[in-house]
N, CA, C and O of each residue as an XYZ file, in Angstrom:
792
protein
N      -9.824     48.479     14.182
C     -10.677     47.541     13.474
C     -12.124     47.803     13.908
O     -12.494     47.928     15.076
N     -13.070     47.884     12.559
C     -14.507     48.243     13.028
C     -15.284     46.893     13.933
O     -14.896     45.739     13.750
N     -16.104     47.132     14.643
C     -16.641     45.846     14.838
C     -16.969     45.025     13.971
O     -16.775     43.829     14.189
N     -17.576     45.478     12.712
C     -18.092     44.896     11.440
C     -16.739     43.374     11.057
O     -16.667     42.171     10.805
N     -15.757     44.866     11.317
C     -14.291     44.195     10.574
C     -13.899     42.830     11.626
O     -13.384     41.765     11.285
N     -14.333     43.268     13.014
C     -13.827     41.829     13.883
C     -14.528     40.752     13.822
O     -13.940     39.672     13.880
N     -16.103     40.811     13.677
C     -17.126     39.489     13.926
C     -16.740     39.046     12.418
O     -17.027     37.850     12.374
N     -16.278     39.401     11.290
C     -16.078     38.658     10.010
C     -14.725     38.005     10.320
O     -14.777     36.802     10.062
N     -13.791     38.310     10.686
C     -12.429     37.867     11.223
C     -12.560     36.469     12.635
O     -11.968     35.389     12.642
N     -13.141     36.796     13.263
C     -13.520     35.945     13.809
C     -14.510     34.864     13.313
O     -14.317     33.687     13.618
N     -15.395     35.176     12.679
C     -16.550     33.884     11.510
C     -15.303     33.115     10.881
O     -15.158     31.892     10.878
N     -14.324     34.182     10.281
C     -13.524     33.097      9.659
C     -12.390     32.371     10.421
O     -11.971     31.332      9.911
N     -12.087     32.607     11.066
C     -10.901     31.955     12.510
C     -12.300     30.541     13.243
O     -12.038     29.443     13.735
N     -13.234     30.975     13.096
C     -14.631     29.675     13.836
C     -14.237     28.777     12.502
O     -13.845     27.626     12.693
N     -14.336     29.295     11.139
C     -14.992     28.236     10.212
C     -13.170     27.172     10.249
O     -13.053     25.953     10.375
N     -12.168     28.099     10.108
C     -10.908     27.149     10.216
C     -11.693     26.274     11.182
O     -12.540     25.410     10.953
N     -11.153     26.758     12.399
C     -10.770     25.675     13.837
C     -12.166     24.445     13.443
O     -11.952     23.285     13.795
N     -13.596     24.772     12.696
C     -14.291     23.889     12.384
C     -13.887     23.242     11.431
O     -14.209     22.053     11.442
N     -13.188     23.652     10.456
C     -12.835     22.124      9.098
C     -11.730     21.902     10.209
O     -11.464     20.703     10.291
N     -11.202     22.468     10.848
C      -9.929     21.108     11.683
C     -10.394     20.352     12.055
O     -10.111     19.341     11.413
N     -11.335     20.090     13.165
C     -11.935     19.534     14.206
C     -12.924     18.667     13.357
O     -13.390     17.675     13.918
N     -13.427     19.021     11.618
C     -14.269     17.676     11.201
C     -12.988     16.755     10.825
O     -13.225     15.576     11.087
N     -11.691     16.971     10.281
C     -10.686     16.249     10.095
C     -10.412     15.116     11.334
O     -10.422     13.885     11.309
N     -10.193     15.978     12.304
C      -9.681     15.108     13.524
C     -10.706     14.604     14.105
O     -10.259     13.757     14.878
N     -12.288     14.650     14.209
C     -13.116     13.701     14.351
C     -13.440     13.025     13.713
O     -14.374     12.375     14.180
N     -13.054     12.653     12.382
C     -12.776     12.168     11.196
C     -11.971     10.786     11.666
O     -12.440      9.654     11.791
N     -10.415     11.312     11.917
C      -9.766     10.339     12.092
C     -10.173     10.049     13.785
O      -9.880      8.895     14.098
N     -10.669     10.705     14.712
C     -10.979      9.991     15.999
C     -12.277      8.806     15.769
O     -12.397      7.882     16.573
N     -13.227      8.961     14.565
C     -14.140      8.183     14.421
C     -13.505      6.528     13.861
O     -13.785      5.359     14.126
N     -12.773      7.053     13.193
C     -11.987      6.073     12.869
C     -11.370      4.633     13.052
O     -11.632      3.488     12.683
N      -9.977      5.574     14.161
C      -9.470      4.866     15.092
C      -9.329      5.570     16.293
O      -8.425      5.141     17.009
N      -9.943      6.501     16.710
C      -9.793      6.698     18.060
C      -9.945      5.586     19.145
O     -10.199      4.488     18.650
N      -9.849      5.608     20.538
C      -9.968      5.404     21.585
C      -9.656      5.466     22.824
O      -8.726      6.224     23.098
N     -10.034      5.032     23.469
C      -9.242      5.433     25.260
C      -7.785      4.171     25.709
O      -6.939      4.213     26.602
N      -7.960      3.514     24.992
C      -6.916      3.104     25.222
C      -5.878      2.573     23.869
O      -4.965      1.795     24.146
N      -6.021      2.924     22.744
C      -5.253      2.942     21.823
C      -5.513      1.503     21.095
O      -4.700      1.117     20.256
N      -6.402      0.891     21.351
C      -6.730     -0.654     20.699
C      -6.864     -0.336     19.160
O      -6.156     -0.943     18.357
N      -8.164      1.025     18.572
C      -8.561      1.046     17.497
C      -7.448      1.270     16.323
O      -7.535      0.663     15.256
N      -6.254      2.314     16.644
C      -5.298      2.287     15.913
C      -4.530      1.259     15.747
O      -4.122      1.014     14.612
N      -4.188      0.484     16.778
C      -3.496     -0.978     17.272
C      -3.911     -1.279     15.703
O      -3.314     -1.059     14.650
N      -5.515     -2.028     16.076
C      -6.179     -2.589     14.849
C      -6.353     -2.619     13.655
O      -6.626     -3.497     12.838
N      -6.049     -0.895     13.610
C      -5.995     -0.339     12.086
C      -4.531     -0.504     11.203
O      -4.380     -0.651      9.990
N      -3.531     -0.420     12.283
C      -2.237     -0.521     11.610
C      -1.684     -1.793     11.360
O      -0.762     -2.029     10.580
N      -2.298     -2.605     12.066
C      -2.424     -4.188     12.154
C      -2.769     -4.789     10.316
O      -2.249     -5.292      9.320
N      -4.308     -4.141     11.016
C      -4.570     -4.296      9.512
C      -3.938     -3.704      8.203
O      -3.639     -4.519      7.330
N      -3.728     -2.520      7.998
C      -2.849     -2.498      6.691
C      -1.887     -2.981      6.674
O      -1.605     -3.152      5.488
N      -0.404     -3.696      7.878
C       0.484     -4.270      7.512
C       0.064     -5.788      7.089
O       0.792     -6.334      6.260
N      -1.119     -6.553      7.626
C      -1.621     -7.540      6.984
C      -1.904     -7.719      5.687
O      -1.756     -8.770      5.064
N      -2.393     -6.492      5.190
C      -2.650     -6.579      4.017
C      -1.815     -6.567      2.617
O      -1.878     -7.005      1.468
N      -0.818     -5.610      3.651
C       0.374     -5.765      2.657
C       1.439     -7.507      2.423
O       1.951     -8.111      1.480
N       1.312     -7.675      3.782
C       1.614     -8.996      3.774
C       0.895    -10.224      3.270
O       1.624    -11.197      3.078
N      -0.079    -10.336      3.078
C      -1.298    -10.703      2.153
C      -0.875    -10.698      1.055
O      -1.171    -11.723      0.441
N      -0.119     -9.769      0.337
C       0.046     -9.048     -1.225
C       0.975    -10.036     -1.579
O       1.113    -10.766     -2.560
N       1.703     -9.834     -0.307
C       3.637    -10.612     -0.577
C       2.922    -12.201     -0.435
O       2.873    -12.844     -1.483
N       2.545    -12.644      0.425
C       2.590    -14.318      0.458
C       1.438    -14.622     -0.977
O       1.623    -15.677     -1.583
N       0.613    -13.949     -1.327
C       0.266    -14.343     -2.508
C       0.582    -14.118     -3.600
O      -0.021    -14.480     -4.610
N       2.096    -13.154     -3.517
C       2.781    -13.701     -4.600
C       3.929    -14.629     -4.869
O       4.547    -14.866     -5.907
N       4.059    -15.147     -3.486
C       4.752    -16.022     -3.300
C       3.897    -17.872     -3.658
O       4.425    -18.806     -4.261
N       2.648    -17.834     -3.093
C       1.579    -18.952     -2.970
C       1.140    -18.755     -4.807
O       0.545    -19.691     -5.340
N       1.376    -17.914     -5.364
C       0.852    -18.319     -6.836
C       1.813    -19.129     -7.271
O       1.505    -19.920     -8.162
N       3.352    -19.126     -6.692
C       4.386    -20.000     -7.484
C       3.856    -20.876     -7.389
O       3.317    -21.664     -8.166
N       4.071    -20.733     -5.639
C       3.729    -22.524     -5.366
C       2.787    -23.461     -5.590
O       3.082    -24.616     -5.894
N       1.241    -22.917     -5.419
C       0.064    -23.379     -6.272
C      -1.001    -22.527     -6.357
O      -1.632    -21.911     -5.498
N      -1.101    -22.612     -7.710
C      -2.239    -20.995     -8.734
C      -3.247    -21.483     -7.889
O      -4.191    -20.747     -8.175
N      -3.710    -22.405     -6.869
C      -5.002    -22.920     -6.714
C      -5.150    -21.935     -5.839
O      -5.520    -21.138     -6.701
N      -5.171    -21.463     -5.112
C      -5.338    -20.882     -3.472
C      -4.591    -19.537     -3.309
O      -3.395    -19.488     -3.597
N      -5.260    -18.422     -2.849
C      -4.895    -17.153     -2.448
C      -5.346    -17.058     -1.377
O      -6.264    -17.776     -0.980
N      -4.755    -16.091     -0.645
C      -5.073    -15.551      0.280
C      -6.110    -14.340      0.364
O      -6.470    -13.619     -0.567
N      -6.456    -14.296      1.539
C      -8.191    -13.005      1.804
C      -7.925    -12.761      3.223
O      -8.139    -13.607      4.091
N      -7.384    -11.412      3.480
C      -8.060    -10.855      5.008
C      -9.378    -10.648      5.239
O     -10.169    -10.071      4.493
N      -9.672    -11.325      6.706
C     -10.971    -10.874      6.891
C     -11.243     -9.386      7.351
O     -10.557     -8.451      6.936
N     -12.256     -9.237      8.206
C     -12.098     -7.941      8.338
C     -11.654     -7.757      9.337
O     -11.769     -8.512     10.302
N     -10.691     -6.082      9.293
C      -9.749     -5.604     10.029
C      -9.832     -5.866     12.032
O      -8.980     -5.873     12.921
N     -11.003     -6.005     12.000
C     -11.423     -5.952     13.202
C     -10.620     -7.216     14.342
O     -10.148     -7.048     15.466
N     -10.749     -8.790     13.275
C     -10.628     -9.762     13.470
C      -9.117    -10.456     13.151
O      -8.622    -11.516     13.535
N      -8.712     -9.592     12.451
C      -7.787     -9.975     11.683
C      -7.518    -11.746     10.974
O      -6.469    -12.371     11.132
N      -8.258    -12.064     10.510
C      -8.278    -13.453     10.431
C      -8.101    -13.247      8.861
O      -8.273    -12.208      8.225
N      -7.659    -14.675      8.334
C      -7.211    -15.278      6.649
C      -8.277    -16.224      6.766
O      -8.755    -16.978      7.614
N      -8.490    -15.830      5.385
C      -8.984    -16.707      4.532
C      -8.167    -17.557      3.627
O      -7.038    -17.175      3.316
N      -8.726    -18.868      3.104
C      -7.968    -19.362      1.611
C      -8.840    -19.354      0.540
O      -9.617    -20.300      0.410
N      -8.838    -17.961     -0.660
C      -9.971    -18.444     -1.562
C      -9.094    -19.763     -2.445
O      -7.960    -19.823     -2.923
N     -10.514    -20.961     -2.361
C      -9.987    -21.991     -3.521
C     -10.477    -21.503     -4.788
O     -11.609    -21.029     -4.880
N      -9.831    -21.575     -5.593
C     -10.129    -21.552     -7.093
C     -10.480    -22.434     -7.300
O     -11.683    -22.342     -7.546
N      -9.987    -23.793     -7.395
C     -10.848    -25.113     -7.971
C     -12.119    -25.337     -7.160
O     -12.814    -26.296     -7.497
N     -12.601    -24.426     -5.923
C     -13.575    -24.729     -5.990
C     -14.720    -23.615     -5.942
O     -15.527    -23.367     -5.047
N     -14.559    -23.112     -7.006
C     -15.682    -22.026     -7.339
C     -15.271    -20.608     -6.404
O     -16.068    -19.726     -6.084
N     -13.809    -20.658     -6.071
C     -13.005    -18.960     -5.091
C     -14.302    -19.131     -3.806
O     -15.132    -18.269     -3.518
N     -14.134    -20.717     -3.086
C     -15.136    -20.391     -1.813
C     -13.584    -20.182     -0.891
O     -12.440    -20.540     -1.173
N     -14.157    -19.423      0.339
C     -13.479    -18.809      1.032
C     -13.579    -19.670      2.080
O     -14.634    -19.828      2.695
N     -12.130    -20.483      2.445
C     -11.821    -21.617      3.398
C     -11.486    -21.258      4.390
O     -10.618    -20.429      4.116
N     -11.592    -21.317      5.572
C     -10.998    -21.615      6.811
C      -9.322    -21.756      6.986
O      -8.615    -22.206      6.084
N      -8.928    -21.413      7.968
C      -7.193    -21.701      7.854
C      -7.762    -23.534      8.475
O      -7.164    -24.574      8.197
N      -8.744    -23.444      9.137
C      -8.869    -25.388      9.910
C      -8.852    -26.096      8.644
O      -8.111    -27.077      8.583
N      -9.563    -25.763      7.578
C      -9.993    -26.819      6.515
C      -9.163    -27.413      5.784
O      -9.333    -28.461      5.161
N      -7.706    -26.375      5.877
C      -6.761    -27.243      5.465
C      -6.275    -28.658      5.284
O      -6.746    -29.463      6.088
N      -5.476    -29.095      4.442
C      -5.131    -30.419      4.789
C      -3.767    -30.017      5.267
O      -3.483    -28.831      5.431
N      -2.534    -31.435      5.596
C      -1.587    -30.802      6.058
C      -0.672    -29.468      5.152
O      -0.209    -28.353      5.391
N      -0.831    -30.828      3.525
C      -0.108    -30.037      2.514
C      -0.493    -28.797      2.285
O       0.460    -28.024      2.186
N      -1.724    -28.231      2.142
C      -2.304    -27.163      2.045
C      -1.416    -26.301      3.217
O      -0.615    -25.376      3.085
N      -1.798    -26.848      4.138
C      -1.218    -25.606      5.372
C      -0.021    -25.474      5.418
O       0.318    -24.589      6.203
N       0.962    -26.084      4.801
C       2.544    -26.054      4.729
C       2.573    -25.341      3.416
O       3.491    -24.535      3.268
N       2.071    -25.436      2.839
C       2.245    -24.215      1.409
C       2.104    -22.721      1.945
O       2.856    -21.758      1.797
N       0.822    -22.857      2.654
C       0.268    -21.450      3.078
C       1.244    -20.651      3.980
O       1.552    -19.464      3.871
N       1.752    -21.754      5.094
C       2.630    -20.889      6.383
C       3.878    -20.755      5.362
O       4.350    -19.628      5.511
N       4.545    -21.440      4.440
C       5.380    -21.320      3.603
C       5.660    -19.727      2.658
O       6.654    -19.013      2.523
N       4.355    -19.656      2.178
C       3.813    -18.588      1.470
C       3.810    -17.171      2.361
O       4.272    -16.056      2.116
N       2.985    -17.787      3.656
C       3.711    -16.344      4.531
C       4.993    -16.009      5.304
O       5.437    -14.992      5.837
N       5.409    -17.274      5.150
C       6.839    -16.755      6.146
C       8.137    -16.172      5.036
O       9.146    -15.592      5.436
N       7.835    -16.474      3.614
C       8.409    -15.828      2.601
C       8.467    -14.185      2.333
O       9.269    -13.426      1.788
N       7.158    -14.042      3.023
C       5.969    -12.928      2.979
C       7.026    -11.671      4.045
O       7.635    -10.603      3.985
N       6.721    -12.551      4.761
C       7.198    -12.197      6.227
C       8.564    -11.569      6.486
O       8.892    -10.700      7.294
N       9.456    -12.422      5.342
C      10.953    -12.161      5.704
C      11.421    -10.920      4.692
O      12.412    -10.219      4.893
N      10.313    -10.765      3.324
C      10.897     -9.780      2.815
C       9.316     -8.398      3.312
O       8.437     -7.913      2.600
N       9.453     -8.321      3.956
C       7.820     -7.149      4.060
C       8.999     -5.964      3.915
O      10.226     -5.915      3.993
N       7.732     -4.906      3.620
C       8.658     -3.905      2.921
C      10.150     -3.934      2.226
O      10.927     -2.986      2.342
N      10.381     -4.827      1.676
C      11.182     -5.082      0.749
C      12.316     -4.847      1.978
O      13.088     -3.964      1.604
N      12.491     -5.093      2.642
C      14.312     -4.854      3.182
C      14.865     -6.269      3.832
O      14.761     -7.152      4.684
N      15.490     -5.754      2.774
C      16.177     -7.667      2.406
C      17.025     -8.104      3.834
O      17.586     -9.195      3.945
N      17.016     -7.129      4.828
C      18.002     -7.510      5.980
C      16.712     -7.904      7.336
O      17.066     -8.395      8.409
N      15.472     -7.630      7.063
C      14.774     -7.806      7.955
C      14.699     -9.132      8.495
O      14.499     -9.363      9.687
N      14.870    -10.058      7.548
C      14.633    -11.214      8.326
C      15.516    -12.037      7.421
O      14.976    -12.404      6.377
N      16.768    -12.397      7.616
C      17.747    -13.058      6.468
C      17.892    -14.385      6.215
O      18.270    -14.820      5.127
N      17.435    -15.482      7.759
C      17.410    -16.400      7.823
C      16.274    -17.172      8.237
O      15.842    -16.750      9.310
N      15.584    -18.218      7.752
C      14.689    -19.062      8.159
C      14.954    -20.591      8.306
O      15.601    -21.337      7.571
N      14.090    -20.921      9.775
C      14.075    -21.931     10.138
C      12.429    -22.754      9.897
O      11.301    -22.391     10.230
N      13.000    -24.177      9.061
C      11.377    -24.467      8.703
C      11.439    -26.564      9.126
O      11.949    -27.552      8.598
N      10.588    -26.277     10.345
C      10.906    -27.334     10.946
C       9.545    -28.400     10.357
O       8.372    -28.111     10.597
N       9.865    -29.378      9.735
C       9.187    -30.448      9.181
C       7.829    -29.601      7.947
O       7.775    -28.536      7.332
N       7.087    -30.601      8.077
C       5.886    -30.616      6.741
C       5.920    -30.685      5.918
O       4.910    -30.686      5.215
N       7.212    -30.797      5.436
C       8.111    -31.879      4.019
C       7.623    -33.510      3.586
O       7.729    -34.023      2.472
N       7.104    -34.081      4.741
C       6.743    -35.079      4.591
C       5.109    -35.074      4.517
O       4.534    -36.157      4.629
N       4.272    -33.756      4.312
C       3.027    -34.064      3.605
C       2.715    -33.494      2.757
O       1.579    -33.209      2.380
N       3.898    -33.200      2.255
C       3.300    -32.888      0.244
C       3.452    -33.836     -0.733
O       4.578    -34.298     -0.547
N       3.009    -34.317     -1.556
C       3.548    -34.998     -2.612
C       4.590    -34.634     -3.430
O       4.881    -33.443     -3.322
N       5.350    -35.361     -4.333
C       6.799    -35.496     -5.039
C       6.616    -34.086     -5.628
O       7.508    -33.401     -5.126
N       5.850    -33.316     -6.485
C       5.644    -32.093     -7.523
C       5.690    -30.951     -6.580
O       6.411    -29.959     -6.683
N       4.239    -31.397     -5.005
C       4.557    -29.503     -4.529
C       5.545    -29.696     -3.678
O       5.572    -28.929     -2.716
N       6.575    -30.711     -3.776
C       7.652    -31.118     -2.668
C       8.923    -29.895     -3.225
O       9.536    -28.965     -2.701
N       8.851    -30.688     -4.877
C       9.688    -29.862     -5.974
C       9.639    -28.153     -5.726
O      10.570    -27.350     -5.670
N       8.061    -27.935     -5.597
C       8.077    -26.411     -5.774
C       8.172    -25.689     -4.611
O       7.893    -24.500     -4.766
N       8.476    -26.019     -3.486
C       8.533    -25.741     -2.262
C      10.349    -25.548     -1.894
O      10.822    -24.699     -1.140
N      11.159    -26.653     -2.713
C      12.598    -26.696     -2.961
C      12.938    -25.607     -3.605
O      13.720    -24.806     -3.094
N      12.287    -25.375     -5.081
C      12.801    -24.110     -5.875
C      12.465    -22.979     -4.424
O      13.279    -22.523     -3.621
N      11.164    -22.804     -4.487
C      10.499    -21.340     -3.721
C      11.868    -21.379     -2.898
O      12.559    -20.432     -3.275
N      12.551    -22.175     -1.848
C      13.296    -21.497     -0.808
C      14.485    -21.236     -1.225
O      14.954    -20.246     -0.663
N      15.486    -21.947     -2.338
C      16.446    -21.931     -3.614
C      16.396    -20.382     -3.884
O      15.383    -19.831     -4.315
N      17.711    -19.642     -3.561
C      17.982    -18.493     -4.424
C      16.997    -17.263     -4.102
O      16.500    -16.509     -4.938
N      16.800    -17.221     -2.528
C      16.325    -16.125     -2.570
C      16.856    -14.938     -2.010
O      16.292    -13.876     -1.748
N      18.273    -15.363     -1.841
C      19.159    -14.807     -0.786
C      19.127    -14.664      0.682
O      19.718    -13.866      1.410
N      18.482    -15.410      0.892
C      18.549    -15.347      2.281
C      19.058    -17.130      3.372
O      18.653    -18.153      2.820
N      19.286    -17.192      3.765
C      19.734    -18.800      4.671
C      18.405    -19.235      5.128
O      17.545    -18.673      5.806
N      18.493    -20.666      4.437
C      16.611    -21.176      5.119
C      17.456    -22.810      5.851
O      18.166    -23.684      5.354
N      17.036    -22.621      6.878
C      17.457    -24.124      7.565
C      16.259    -24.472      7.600
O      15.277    -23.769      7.839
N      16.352    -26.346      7.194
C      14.999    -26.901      6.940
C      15.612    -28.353      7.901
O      16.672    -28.976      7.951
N      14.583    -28.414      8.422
C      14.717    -29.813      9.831
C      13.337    -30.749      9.147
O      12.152    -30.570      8.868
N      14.399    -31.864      9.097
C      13.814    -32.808      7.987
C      14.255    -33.869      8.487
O      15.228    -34.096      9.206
N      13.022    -34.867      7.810
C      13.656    -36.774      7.898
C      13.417    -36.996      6.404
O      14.006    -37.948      5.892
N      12.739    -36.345      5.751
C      11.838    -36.604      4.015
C      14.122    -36.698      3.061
O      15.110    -35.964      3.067
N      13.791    -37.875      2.555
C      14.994    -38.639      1.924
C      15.079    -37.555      0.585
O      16.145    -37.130      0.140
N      14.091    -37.301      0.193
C      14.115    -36.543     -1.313
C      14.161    -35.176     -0.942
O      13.914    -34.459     -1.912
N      14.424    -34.443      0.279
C      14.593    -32.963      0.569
C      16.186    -33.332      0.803
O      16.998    -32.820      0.032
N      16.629    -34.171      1.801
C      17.709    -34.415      2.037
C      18.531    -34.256      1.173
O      19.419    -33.440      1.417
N      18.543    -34.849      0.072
C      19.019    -35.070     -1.576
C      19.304    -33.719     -1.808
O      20.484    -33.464     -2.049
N      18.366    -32.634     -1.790
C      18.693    -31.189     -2.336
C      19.635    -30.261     -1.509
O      20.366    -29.360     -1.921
N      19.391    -30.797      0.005
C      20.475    -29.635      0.406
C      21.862    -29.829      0.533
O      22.417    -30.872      0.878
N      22.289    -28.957      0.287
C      23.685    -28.717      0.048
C      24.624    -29.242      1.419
O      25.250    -30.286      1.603
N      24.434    -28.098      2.228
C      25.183    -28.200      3.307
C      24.142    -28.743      4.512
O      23.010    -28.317      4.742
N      24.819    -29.738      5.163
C      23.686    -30.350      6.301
C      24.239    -30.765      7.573
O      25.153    -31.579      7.444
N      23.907    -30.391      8.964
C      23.983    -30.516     10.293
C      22.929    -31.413     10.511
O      21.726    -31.184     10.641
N      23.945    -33.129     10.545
C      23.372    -34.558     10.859
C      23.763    -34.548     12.597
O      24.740    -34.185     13.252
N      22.504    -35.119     12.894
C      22.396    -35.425     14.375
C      21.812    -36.851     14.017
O      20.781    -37.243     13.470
N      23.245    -37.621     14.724
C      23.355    -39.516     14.303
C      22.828    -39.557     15.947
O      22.902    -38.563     16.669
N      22.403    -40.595     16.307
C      22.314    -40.841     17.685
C      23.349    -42.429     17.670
O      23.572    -43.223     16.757
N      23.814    -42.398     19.165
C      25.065    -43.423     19.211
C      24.721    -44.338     20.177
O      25.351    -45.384     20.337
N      23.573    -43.956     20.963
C      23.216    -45.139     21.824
C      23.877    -44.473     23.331
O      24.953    -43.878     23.397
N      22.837    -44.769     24.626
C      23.332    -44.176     25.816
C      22.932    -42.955     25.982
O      23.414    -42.236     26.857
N      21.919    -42.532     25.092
C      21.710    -40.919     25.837
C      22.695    -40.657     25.315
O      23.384    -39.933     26.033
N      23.275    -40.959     24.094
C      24.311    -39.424     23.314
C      24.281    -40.024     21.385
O      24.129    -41.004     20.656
N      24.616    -38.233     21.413
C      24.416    -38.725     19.806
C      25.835    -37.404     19.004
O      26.402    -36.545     19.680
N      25.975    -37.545     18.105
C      27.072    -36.826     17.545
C      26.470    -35.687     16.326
O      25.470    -35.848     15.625
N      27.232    -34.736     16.326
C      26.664    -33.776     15.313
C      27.928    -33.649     14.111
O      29.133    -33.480     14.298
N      27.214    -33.788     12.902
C      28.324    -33.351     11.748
C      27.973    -32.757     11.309
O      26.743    -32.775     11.254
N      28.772    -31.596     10.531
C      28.287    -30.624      9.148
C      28.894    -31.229      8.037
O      30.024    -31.716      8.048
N      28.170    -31.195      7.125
C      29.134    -31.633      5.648
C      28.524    -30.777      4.740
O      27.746    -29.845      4.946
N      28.997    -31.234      3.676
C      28.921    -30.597      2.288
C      29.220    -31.777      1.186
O      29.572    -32.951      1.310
N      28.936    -30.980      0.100
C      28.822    -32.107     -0.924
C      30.501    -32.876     -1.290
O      30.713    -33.932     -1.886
N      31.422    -31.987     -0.739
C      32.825    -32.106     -0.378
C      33.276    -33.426      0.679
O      34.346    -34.033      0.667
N      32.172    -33.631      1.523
C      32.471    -34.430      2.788
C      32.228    -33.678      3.979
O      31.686    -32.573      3.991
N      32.524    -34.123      4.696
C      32.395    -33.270      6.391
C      33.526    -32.431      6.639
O      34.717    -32.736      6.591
N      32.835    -31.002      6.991
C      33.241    -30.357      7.273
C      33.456    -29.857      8.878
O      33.927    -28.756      9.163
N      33.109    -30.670      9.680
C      33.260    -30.127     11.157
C      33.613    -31.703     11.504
O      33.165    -32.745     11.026
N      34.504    -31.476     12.434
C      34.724    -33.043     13.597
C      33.150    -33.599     13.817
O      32.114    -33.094     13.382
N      33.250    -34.315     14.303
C      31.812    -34.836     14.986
C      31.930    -34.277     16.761
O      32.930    -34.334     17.477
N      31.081    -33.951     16.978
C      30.863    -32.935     18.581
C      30.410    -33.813     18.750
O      29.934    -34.363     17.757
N      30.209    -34.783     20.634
C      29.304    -35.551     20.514
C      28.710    -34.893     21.822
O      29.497    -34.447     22.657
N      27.232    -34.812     22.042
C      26.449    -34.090     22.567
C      25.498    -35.233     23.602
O      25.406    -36.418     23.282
N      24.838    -34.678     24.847
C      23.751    -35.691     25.545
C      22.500    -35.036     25.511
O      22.307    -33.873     25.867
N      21.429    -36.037     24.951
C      20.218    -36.212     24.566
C      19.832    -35.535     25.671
O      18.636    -35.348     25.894
């Protein structure tokens, strides 16, 4: 090989290893760092966002008023844009209760199907905030958990949720520091009564 023939062979072996190295300072500008926080952050953020996608299409059932908004990736924080009030961008504090029981509603729906695999999360437990919606988003909060295939246990005192579920684990209290547990169904009771201490 002439010399001519090596310094051109080599110019071009420099110009590769240089488009590599703008790629990978590319992605080190990115998310690099010394201790792995920036990727942390970054992957954070796109699974938020995807989850974002899912609870607001879950939160349009429940009410067209309010979507969801990631802030920026950095922070990872939600927004609620209101529609009724001109899409201003709320606070998760500004909530009222009902508001915030739609929303955690909206994401834990979000939550159980992310990337669609229906085994990720099969069962939910949703302990009270039944008792601060009114009679209509009470209704649409019943359908939303209705038929989605998955088991939602809901821990309740609200008389008009009671009414809808099917199968229910009553904890009577009997006096003395003890109280009894039944399961029933619309059949009657289905388990003895266990009686248990408070």
């Amino acid at each position: 090989m002439t010399h001519a023939a090596w310094l051109q062979s080599l110019s071009a072996e420099i110009e590769t290893a240089q488009a590599e190295l703008a790629i990978w300072q590319a992605v080190d500008d990115a998310i690099g760092s010394a201790n792995g926080d920036r990727f942390r952050r970054f992957v954070q953020g796109i699974t938020l966002d995807h989850m974002v996608q899912l609870a607001n299409d879950h939160l349009n059932a429940l009410s067209p008023r309010y979507r969801l908004a990631p802030g920026k990736v950095s922070d990872l924080a939600l927004y609620i844009i209101d529609r009724d009030m001109d899409d201003e961008a709320r606070g998760t504090r500004s909530l009222s209760g009902g508001e915030r029981f739609l929303v955690s509603l909206a994401l834990a729906l979000a939550l159980s199907g992310l990337e669609g695999r229906s085994s990720f999360v099969d069962t939910l437990f949703i302990d009270e905030g039944f008792g601060s919606l009114d009679a209509d988003t009470l209704e649409l909060a019943v359908d939303a958990l209705q038929g989605r295939g998955r088991k939602v246990g809901v821990i309740t005192h609200v008389a008009a949720m009671i009414e809808r579920i099917a199968v229910q684990v009553r904890v009577e209290k009997c006096g003395a520091g003890r109280s009894e547990i039944r399961v029933s169904t619309g059949m009657g009771t289905v388990w003895p009564a266990v009686e248990a201490v408070q």
